[in-house]
NUZARO-577198 format. One record per residue (C-alpha): residue number from 1; residue in one letter; x, y, z. Coordinates in Angstrom, 2 decimals, always signed. Layout:
R k r xx yy zz
R NUM A X Y Z
...
END
This chain:
R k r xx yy zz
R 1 X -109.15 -73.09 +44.02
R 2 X -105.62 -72.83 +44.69
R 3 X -103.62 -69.91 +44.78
R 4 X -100.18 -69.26 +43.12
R 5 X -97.28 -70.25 +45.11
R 6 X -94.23 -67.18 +45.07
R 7 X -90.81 -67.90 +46.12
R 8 X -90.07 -66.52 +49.27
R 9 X -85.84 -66.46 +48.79
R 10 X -85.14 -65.30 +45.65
R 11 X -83.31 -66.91 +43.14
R 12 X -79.96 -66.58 +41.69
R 13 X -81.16 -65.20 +38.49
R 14 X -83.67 -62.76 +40.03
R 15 X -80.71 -61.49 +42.27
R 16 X -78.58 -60.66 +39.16
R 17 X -81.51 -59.02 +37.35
R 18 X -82.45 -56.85 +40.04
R 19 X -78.80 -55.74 +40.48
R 20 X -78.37 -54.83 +36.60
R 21 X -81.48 -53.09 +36.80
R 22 X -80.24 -50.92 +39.70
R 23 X -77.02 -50.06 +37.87
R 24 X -78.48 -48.85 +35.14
R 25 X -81.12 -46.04 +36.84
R 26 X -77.57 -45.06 +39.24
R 27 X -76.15 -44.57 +35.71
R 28 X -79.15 -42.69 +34.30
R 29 X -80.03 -40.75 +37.09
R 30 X -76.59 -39.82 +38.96
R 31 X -75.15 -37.17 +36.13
R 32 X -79.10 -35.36 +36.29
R 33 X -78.87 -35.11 +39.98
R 34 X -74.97 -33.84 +39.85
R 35 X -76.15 -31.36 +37.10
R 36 X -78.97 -30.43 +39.02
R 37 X -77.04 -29.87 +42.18
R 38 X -74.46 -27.32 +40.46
R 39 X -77.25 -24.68 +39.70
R 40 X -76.75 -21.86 +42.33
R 41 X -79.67 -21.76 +45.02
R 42 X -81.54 -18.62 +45.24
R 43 X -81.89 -16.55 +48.27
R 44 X -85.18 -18.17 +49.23
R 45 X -83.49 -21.49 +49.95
R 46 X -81.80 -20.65 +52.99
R 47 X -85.12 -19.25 +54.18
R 48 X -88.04 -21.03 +52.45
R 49 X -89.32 -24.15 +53.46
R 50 X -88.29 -27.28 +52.22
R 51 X -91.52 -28.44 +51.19
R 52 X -91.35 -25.43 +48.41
R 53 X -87.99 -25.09 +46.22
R 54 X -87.52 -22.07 +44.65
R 55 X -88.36 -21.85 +41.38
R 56 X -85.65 -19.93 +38.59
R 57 X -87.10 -18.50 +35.30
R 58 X -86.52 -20.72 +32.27
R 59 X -85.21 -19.98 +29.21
R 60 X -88.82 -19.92 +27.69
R 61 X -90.44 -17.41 +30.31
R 62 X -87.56 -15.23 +29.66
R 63 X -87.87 -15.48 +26.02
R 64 X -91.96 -14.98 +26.69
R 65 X -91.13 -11.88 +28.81
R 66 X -88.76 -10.27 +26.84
R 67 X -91.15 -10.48 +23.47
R 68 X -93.80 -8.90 +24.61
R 69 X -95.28 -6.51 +22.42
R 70 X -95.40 -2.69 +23.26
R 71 X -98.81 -1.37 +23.41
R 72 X -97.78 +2.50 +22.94
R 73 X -94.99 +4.85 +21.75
R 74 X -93.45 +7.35 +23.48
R 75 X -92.60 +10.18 +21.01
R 76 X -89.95 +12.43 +22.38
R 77 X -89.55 +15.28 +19.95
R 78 X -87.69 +18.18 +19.56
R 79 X -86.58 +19.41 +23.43
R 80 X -87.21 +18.84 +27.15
R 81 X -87.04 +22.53 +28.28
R 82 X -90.56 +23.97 +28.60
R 83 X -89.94 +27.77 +27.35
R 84 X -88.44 +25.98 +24.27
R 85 X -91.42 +24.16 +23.80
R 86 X -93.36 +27.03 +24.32
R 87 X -91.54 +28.89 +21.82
R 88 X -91.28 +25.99 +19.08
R 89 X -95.21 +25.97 +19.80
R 90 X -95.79 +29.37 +18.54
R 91 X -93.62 +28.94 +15.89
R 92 X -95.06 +25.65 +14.12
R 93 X -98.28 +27.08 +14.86
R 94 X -98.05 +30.27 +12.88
R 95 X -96.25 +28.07 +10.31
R 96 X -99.41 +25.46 +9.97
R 97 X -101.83 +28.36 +9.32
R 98 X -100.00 +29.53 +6.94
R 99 X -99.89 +26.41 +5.23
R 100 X -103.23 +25.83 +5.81
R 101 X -104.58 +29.58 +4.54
R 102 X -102.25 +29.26 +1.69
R 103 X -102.93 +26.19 +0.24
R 104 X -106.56 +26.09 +0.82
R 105 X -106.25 +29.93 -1.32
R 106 X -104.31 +28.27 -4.19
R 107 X -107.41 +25.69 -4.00
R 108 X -110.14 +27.98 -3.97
R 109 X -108.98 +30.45 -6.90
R 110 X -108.46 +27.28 -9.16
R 111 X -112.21 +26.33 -8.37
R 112 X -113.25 +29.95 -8.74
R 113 X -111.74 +31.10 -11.99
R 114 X -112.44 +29.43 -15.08
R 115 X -109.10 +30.94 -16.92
R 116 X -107.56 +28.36 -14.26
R 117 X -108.95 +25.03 -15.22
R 118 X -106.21 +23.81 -17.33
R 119 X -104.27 +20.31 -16.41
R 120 X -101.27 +22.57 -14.77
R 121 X -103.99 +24.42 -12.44
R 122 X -105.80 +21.22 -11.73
R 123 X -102.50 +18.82 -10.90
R 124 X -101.31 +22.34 -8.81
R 125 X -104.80 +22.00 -6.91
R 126 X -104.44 +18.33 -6.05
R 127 X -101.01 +19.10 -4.63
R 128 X -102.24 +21.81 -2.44
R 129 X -104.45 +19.41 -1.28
R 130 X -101.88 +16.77 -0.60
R 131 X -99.76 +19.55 +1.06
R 132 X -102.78 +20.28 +3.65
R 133 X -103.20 +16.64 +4.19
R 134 X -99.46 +15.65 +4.48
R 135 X -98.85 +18.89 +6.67
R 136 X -102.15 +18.03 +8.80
R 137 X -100.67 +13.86 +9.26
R 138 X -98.02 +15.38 +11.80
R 139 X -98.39 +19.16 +12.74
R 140 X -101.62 +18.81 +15.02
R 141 X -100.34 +15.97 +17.32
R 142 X -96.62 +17.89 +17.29
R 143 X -98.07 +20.72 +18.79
R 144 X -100.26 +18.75 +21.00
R 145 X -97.02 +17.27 +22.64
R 146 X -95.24 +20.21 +23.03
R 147 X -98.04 +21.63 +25.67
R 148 X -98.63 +18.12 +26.75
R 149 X -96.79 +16.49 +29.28
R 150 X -97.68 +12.98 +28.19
R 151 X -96.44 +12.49 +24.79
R 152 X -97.76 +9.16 +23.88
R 153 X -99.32 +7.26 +20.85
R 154 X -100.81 +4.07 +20.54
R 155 X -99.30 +1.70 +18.76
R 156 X -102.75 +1.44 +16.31
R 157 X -102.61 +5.27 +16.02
R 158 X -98.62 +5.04 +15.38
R 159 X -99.20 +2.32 +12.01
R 160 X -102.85 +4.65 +11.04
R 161 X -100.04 +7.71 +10.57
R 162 X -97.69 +6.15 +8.94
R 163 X -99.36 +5.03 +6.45
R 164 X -101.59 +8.13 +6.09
R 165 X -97.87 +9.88 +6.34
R 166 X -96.52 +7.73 +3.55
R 167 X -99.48 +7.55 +1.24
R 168 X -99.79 +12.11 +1.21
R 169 X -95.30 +11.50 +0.56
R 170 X -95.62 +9.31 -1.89
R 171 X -98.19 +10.38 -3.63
R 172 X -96.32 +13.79 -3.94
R 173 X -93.12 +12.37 -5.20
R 174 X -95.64 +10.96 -8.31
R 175 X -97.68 +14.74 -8.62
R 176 X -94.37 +16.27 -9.08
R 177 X -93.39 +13.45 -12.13
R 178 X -96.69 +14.14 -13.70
R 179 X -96.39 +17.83 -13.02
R 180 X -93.01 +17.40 -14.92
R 181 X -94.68 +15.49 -17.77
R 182 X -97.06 +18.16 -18.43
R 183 X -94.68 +20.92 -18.55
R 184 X -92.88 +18.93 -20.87
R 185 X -95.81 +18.27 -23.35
R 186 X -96.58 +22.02 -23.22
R 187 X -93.56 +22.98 -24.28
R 188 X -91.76 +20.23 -26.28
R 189 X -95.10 +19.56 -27.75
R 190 X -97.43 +22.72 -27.67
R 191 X -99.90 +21.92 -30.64
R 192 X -100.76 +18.31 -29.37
R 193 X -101.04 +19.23 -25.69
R 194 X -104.93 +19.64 -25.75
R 195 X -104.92 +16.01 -27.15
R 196 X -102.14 +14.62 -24.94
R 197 X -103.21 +16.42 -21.66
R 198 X -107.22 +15.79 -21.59
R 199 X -108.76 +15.85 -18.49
R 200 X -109.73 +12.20 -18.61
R 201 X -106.29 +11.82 -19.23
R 202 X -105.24 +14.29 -16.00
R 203 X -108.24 +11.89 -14.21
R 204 X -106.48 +8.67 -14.87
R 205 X -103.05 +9.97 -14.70
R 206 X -103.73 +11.15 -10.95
R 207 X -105.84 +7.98 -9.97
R 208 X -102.82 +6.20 -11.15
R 209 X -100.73 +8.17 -8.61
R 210 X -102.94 +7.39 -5.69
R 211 X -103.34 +3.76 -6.37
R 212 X -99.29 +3.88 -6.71
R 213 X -99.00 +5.72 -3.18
R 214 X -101.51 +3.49 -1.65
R 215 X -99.64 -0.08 -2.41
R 216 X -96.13 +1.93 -1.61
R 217 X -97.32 +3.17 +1.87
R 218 X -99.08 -0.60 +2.31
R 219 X -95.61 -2.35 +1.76
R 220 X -94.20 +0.18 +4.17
R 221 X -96.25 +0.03 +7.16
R 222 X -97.04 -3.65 +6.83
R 223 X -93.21 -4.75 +6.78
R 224 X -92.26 -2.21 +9.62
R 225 X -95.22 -2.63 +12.05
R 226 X -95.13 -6.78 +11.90
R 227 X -91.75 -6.53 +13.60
R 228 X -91.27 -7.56 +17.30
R 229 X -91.31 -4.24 +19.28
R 230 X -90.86 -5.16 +22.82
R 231 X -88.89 -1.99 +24.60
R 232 X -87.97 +0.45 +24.62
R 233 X -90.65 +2.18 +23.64
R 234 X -88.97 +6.05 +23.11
R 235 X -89.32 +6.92 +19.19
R 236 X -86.90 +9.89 +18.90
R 237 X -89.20 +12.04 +16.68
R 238 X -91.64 +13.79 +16.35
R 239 X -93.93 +11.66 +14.76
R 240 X -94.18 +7.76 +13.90
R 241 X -91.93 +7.55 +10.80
R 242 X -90.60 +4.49 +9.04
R 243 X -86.74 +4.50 +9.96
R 244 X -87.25 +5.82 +13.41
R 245 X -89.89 +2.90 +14.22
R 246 X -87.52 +0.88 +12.86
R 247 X -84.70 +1.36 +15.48
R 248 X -87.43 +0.31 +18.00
R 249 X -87.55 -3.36 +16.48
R 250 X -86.62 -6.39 +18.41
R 251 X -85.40 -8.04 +15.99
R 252 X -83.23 -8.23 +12.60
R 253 X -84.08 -5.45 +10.59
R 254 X -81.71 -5.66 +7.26
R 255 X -84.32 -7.05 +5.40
R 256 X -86.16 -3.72 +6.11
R 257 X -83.37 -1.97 +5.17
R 258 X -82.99 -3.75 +1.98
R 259 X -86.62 -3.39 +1.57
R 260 X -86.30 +0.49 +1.96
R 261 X -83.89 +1.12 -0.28
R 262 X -85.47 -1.06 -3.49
R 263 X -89.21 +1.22 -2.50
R 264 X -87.00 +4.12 -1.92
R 265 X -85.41 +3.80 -5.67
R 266 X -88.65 +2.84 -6.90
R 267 X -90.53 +5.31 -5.51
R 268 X -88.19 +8.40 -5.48
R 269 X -85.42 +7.77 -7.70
R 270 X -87.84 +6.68 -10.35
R 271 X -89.63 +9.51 -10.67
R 272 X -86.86 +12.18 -10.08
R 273 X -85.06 +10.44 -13.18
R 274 X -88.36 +11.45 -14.97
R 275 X -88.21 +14.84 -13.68
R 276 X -84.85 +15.73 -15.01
R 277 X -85.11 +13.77 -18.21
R 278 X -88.13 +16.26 -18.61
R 279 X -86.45 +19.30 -17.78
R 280 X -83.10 +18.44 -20.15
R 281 X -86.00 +18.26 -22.57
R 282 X -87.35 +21.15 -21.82
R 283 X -84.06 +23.42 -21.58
R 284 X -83.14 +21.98 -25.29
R 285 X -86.52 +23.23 -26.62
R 286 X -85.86 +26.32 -24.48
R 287 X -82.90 +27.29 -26.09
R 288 X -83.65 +26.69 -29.62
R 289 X -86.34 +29.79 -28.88
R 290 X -84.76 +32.70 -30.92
R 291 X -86.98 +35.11 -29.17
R 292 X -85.17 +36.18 -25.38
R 293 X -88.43 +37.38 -24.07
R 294 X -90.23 +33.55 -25.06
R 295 X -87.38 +32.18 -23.31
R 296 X -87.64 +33.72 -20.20
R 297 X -91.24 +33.51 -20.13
R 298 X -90.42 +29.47 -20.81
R 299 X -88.02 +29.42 -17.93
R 300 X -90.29 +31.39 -15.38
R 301 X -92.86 +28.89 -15.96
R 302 X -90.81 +26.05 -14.57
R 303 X -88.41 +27.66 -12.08
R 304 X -91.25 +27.36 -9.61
R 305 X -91.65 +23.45 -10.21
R 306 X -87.50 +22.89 -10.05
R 307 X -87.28 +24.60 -7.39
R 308 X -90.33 +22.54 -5.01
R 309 X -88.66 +19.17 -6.25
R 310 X -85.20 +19.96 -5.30
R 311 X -86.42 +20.95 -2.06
R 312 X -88.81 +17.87 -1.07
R 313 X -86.04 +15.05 -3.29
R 314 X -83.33 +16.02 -1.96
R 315 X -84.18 +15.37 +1.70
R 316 X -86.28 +12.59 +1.03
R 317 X -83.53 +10.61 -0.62
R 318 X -81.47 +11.18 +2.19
R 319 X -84.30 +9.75 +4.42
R 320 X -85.17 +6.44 +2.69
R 321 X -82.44 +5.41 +0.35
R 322 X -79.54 +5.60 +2.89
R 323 X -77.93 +2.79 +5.32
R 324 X -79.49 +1.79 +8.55
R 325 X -76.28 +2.33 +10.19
R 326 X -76.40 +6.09 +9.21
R 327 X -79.50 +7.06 +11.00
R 328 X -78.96 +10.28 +12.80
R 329 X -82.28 +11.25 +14.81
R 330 X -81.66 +14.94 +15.26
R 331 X -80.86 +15.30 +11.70
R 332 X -83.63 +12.86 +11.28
R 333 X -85.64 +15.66 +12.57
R 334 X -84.61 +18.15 +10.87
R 335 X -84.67 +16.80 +7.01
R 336 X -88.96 +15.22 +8.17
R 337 X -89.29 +19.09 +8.53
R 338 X -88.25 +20.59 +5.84
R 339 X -89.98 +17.88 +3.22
R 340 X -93.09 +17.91 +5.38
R 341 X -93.56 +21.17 +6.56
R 342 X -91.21 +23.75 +5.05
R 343 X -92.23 +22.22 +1.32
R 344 X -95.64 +22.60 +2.13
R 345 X -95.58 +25.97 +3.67
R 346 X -93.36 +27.38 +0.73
R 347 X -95.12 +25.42 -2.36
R 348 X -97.91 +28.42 -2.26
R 349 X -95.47 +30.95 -2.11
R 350 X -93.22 +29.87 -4.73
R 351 X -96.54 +29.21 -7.48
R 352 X -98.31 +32.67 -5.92
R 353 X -95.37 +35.12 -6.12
R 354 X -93.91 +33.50 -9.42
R 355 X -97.23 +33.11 -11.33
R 356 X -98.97 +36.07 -12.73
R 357 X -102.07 +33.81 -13.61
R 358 X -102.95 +32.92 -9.98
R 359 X -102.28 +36.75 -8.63
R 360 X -104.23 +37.81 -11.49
R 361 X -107.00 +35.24 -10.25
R 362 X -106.37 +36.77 -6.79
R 363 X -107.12 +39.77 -8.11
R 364 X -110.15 +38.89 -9.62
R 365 X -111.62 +37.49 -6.92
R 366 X -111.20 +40.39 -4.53
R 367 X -112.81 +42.39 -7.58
R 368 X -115.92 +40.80 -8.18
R 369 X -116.28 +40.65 -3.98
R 370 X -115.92 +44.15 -3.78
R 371 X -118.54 +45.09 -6.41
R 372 X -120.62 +42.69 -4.70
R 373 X -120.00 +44.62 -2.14
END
C-alpha cells in the first residue's frame, strides 16, 4: 500500500500561514508576559531556585483569610487593675444576693399568702422571676471574669446569652405594659375589674408577653450573629450584648441599625406609650377623688410602678433606639447596669418598703413560723 507523499520545501502559502499564525500568539502573548514581568519579585527569588517561583497570595486567599469566622469572644469588662477587680467583685456580689434573696422573698410571700393572689400580686411574681433570670443571664459569668484571667466566651455561648438576655428584657418591657393595664382597670374601672382581670385572662395576657419576647429576641440574635465576624475579637463589655457584638462585624451593619431601631420602637416605645396613656388615665380618675386620703392611697399604689419603668425605659431607649455612630462603650456599660442589675436589685425594695400588703404578708409569715415554733 502506498504511503502519503509530504512536501519536503514548503510552499508559498504554507510560509504565509505559518507567519500570520506566529504574529498573532506574539500579539496575544507579549502584553501577558510584560504584565507579568512588572509584578515585584519577592525576597525568595534572589535566593530560591529557579525550578520553584515564588508564589504571592491572590486576591481570593486574602479575601478567604481575612473572612474567617471567629470562634470565641474576648469580653473585656469593666478594668484591668486587679484590686479594682477585686473590689468590683465584692461589690456585684453582695449586689446579686440581694437580688437574688429579694426577689425570690417577693416570690415566696405571693405563693404563701392567699390575701396575695390577685392579678397585681401574680404579674409582680412573674417579674421577680424575670428579674432573677435577667439578673442571673450576666452577673455569674461577670464575676467569673473578674477573678479569671481568661475572659473568654464562645461564640455559641455568646448568641445562647443574648438571646436568653433579650428574651428576660423584653419580656419585662411587656410585664410593665400589662402591669400598667391592670392598674388602670382597677382604678378607672373598679367594679368590672374582677371580670376584666380574670386569671385566665392574667394567663393569656402573660403567655402573650413571652411569645412576644421570644420572636423579638429571635429577630435580634439571628440578624446580629449571621454577620461576618472575623477579628478582632475584643467585645468591650461585660457581657455579649446586641450593639456591642455589633461593632465586631465585618461587614455593613446599617441594615442592623435600621433593624434596631424599628424592634427598638416596637418593642419599647410601644409599650411605654401604653404606660403613660395609662397613667394620664389614671391621674384624671385620681383627681376627680374628692376624698384626699383616697387620693393618696391611689397615688401610693402606683408610685412604685412609675418609678421601676422610668428607671429600666429610660436607659433602655438610650441603648437600642439610638444611632450606630453614637455608641459609647463605657457608657455602654454603665446604662446595661443600671437596667439589668440596679432595676432588678431595687424592684423588691421599691414594692416591699412602699406596699403595706407584702410587709403585712412578711409579717405573717414570720408569725405563723414562730408559733410553729
Amino acid at each position: 500500500m502506498p504511503y502519503p507523499s509530504f512536501p519536503l520545501r514548503p510552499t508559498p502559502q504554507g510560509l504565509m500561514k505559518s507567519v500570520r499564525v506566529c504574529a498573532k500568539r506574539y500579539v496575544c502573548v507579549t502584553p501577558l508576559l510584560s504584565a507579568l514581568s512588572s509584578f515585584p519579585q519577592g525576597p525568595n527569588t534572589e535566593q530560591g531556585s529557579p525550578c520553584l517561583p515564588n508564589r504571592q497570595p491572590t486576591m481570593q486567599s486574602l479575601g478567604k483569610e481575612n473572612h474567617s469566622s471567629v470562634s470565641e469572644f474576648l469580653l473585656l469588662g469593666f478594668s484591668s487593675d486587679s484590686q479594682v477587680r477585686l473590689a468590683l467583685f465584692s461589690f456585684f456580689l453582695l449586689l446579686y444576693l440581694i437580688t437574688l434573696l429579694g426577689n425570690g422573698l417577693i416570690v415566696t410571700l405571693i405563693y404563701l399568702d392567699s390575701h396575695l393572689h390577685t392579678p397585681m400580686y401574680f404579674f409582680l411574681s412573674v417579674l421577680s422571676l424575670v428579674d432573677v433570670s435577667y439578673v442571673t443571664t450576666t452577673m455569674p459569668q461577670m464575676l467569673v471574669n473578674m477573678v479569671c484571667p481568661k475572659n473568654t466566651i464562645s461564640w455559641g455561648a455568646c448568641a445562647a446569652q443574648m438571646f436568653i438576655f433579650l428574651v428576660l428584657g423584653i419580656a419585662e418591657c411587656v410585664l410593665y405594659a400589662i402591669m400598667a393595664y391592670d392598674r388602670y382597670v382597677a382604678i378607672c374601672f373598679p367594679l368590672h375589674y374582677p371580670l376584666l382581670m380574670s386569671r385566665p385572662i392574667c394567663i393569656k395576657m402573660v403567655t402573650g408577653c413571652w411569645c412576644i419576647s421570644v420572636a423579638g429576641a429571635l429577630i435580634y440574635t439571628v440578624f446580629t450573629m449571621q454577620l461576618p465576624y472575623c477579628g478582632p475579637n475584643k467585645i468591650n463589655h461585660f457581657f455579649c450584648e446586641v450593639p456591642a457584638v455589633l461593632k465586631l462585624a465585618c461587614a455593613d451593619t446599617s441594615f442592623n441599625d435600621h433593624l434596631d431601631f424599628i424592634l427598638g420602637f416596637i418593642l419599647l416605645l410601644v409599650p411605654f406609650s401604653l404606660i403613660l396613656a395609662s397613667y394620664v388615665r389614671i391621674f384624671a380618675s385620681i383627681l376627680r377623688i374628692h376624698s384626699t386620703q383616697g387620693r393618696l392611697k391611689s397615688f401610693s399604689t402606683c408610685a412604685s410602678h412609675i418609678t421601676v419603668v422610668i428607671m429600666f425605659y429610660g436607659p433602655c431607649m438610650i441603648m437600642y433606639m439610638r444611632p450606630g455612630s453614637w455608641y459609647d462603650p463605657e457608657r455602654d456599660k454603665k446604662l446595661a447596669l443600671f437596667y439589668n442589675v440596679v432595676s432588678a436589685f431595687l424592684n423588691p425594695v421599691i414594692y416591699s418598703l412602699r406596699n403595706k400588703d407584702v410587709k403585712r404578708a412578711f409579717l405573717n409569715v414570720l408569725g405563723h413560723r414562730r408559733t410553729a415554733q
